[in-house]
Structures are given as C-alpha cells and as structure tokens.
C-alpha positions as CSV (number, residue, x, y, z in Angstrom):
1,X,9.1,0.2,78.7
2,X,12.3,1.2,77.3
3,X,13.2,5.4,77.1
4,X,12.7,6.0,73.9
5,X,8.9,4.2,73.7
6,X,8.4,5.9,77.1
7,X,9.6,9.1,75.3
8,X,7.0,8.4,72.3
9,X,4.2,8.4,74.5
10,X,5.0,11.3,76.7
11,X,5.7,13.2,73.3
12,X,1.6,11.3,71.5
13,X,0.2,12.7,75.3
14,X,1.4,16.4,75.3
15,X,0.5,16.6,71.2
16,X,-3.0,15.3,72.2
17,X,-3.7,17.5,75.4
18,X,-2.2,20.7,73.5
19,X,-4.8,19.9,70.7
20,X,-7.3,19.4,73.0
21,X,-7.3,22.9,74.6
22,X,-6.7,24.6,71.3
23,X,-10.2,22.9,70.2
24,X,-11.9,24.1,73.4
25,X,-11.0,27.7,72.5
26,X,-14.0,29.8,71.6
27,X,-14.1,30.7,67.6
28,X,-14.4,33.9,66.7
29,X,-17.7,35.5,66.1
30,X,-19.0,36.5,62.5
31,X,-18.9,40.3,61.4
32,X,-22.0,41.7,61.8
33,X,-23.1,43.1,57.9
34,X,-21.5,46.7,56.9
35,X,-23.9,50.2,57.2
36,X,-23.5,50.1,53.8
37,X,-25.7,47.1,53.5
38,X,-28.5,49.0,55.1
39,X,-28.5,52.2,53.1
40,X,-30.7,52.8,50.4
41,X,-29.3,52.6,47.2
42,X,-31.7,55.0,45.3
43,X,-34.4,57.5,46.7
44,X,-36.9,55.2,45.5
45,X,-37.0,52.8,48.0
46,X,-39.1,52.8,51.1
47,X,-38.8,51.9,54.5
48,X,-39.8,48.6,54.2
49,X,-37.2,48.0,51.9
50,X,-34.8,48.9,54.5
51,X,-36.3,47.3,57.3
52,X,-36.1,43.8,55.1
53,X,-32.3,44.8,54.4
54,X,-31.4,45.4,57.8
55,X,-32.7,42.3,59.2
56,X,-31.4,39.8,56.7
57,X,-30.2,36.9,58.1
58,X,-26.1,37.1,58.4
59,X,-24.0,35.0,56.1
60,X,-23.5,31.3,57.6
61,X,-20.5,30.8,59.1
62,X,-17.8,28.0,57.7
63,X,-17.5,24.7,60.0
64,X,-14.6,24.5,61.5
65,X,-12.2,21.3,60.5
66,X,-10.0,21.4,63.7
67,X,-13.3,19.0,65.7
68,X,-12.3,16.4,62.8
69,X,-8.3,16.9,63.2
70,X,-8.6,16.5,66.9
71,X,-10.8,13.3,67.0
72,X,-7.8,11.1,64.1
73,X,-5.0,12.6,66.3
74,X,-7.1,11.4,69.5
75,X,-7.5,7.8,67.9
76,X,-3.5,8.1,66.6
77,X,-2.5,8.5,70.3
78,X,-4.4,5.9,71.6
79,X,-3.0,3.3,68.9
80,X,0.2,4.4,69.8
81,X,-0.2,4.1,73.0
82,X,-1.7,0.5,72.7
83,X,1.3,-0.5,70.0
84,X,3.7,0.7,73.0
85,X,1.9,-1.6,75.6
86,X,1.6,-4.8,73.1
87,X,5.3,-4.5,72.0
88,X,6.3,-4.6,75.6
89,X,7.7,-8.3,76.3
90,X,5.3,-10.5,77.3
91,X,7.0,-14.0,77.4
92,X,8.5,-14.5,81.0
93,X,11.4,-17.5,81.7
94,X,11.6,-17.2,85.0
95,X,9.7,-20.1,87.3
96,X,9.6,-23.8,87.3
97,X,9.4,-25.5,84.1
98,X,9.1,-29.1,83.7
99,X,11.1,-30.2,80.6
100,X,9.8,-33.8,78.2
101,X,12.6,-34.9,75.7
102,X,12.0,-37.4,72.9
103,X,15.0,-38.5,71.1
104,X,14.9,-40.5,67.7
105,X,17.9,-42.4,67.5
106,X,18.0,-44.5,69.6
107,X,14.1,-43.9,70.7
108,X,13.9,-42.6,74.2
109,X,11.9,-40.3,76.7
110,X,13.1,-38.4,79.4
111,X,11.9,-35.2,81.6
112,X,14.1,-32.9,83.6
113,X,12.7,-29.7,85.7
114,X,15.0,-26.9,85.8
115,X,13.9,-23.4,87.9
116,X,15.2,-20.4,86.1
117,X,16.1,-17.0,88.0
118,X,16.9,-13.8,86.6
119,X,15.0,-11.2,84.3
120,X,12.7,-11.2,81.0
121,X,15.7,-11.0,79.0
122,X,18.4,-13.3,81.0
123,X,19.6,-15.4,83.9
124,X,20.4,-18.7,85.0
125,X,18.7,-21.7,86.1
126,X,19.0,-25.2,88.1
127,X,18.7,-28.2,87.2
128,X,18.9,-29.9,90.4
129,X,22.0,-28.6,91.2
130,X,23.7,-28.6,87.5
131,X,23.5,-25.3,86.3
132,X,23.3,-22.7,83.6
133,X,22.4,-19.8,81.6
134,X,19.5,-18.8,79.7
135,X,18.8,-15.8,77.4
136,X,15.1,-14.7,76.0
137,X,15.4,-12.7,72.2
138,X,11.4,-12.1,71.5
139,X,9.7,-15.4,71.6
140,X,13.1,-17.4,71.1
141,X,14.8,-19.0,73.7
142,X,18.3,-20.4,74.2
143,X,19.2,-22.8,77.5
144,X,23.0,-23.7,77.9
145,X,24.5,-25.7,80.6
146,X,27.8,-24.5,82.7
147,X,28.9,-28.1,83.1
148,X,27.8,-30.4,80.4
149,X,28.1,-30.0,76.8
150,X,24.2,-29.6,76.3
151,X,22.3,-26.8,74.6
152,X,18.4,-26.2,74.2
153,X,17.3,-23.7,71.7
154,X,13.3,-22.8,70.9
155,X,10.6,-20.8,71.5
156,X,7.7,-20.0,73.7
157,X,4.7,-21.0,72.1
158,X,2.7,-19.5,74.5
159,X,3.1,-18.0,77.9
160,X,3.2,-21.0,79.7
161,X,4.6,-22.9,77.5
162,X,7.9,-23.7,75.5
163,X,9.3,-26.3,72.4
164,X,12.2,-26.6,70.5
165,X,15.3,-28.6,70.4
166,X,18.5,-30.0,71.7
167,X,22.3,-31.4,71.1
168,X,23.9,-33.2,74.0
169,X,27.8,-34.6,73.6
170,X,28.6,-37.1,76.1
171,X,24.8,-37.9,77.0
172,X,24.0,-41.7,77.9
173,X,20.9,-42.3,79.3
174,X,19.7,-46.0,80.5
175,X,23.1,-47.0,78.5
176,X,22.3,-45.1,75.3
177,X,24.0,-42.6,73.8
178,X,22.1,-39.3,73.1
179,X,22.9,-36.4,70.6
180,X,20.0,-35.0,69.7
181,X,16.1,-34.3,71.4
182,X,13.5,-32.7,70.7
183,X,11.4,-31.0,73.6
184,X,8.6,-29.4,75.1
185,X,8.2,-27.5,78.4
186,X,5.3,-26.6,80.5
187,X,5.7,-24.3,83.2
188,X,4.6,-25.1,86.9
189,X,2.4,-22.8,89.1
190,X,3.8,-22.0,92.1
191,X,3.3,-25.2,94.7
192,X,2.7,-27.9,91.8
193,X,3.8,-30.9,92.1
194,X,6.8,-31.8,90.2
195,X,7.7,-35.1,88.4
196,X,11.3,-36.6,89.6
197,X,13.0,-36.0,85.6
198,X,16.3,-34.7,86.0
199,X,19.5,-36.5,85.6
200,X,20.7,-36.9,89.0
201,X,17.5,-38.4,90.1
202,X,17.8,-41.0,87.4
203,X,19.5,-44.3,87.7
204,X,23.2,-44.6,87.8
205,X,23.3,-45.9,84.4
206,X,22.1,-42.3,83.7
207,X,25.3,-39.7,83.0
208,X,26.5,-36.5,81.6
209,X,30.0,-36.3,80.0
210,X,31.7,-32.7,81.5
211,X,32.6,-30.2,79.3
C-alpha cells in the first residue's frame, strides 16, 4: 500500500475510534421539574392536587442522533478500508509463463517459456538465455527483448493468465518470415512441467534477426 492510501486509512481509523468513545460517553441527565411546578397556583387547591403535580411523569427526553452518525461513519471506514485493499495490485508477472503464438500470415504456431524476475510493477525475464524487460501498468503488460527486435504488449486476463499481441522484425521460423502474432500465456506452478517452445530449442531453420 502506497503512503498516501496507508495515510487514508490511518486518518478513516482515528476518525472512527474518536467517534466511538465520544458515543460511549454518558448523556446528560434531564432537569428534574422547577418548585414552581409543584406550588399551588390558587388557595383552592388541595393536597391531592399537589401530590398529582409533584409526581408527574418528567418530560421525555430527545433521542440522541450521534448512535445513527456513528454506525454510517462505521460502515464509511470499512468501505474505505476495503476500496484501499481491492485497489491494491493484484496481477503478479513474476514466475514461469509458458507463451502460445499464432501468426496469420503465413499461418504458424509456436510456444516459448520465459521466467520473469523482478516486482509487481517491473523486471526482466529469460527466455532461455535471450533476455529482456518487462513492465506491469494495471492489468496491461508490455514484454521487450534486449537482443531481438520483438515486442509483446497485452493484458492479464486473469491472475494466471495473460493475451495480447506481438511484432517481430527479422523473425523466420521453419523458413517463414514472421511479423506479427497473436498470443496467450499461462503461467506454470512451481515444479510443472514445461513444454520445449523457445527459440533456441527449435530447429536450426528457426532464427532471430539482432537488433
């Protein structure tokens, strides 16, 4: 959680407590009726009179709003809270991914597993030994090579799993020339098995042009 959400919530908390013991404070207690209310008002009347006058019931007191203030301030801070935890981000790059490509022209499919190190937000990744970078914006994704001209953009489309995109330059693949690919990823638990796809496990008619 960045500071200023982290501030937000500490800020929602202290409100919330603050209310709390200000609603667990005693109210004050009613006025009990004036003398005056008890005195005759003319010779006339007896003692019963008074004794009825005297021991009329005291005015009702008004309900108190602050219960209903501190119960929507109490449900505010939890939402907040909650909106702080769900806007955290969720999607994480890093692990084994196993990578299908279609390409339309000419037709051809392909997979390639790369292993991606770093943070929620960026780091590299390996591709049997060829290499790159990778940055996470939200759900999007963008995957560039050091080496090769080749660049994946898309998006998680869940957790665990990935689609978008790609533009090679240089690409041949079983003596084809490749420029553009659609793909999908799937990432791999820890000790799966993992499908030979990449490059330089391919045949030799299999190459990447260098940048």
């Amino acid at each position: 959680m960045n500071p200023a959400k982290r501030m937000i919530a500490l800020f929602v908390a202290v409100a919330f407590l603050s209310l709390l013991q200000i609603s667990a404070a005693p109210l004050r207690a009613g006025e009990a009726p004036g003398e005056a209310e008890a005195v005759l008002e003319s010779a006339d009347q007896g003692p019963v009179v008074i004794e009825e006058e005297g021991t009329a019931a005291a005015p009702a007191r008004k309900k108190s709003i602050l219960p209903i203030v501190i119960g929507v301030l109490a449900v505010g801070a939890i939402a907040a809270v909650l909106a702080l935890v769900v806007l955290k981000t969720k999607y994480d790059i890093t692990g084994t991914w196993e990578f299908d490509f279609v390409s339309a022209s000419p037709a051809h499919t392909w997979s390639w597993t790369l292993v991606f190190s770093g943070d929620k937000k960026s780091g590299t990744f390996d591709d049997s030994g060829d290499k790159g970078k990778y940055t996470v914006s939200d759900k999007s994704v963008t995957i560039t090579y050091d080496d090769w001209n080749i660049k994946l953009t898309g998006q998680f489309d869940d957790k665990d799993k990935m689609s978008g995109s790609a533009t090679f330059s240089g690409l041949t693949i079983g003596g084809k020339e490749i420029a553009t690919a659609t793909w999908t990823a799937a990432r791999i638990a820890s000790g799966g098995s993992l499908r030979p796809g990449n490059l330089a496990a391919a045949s030799s008619g299999n190459r990447k042009a260098r940048k």
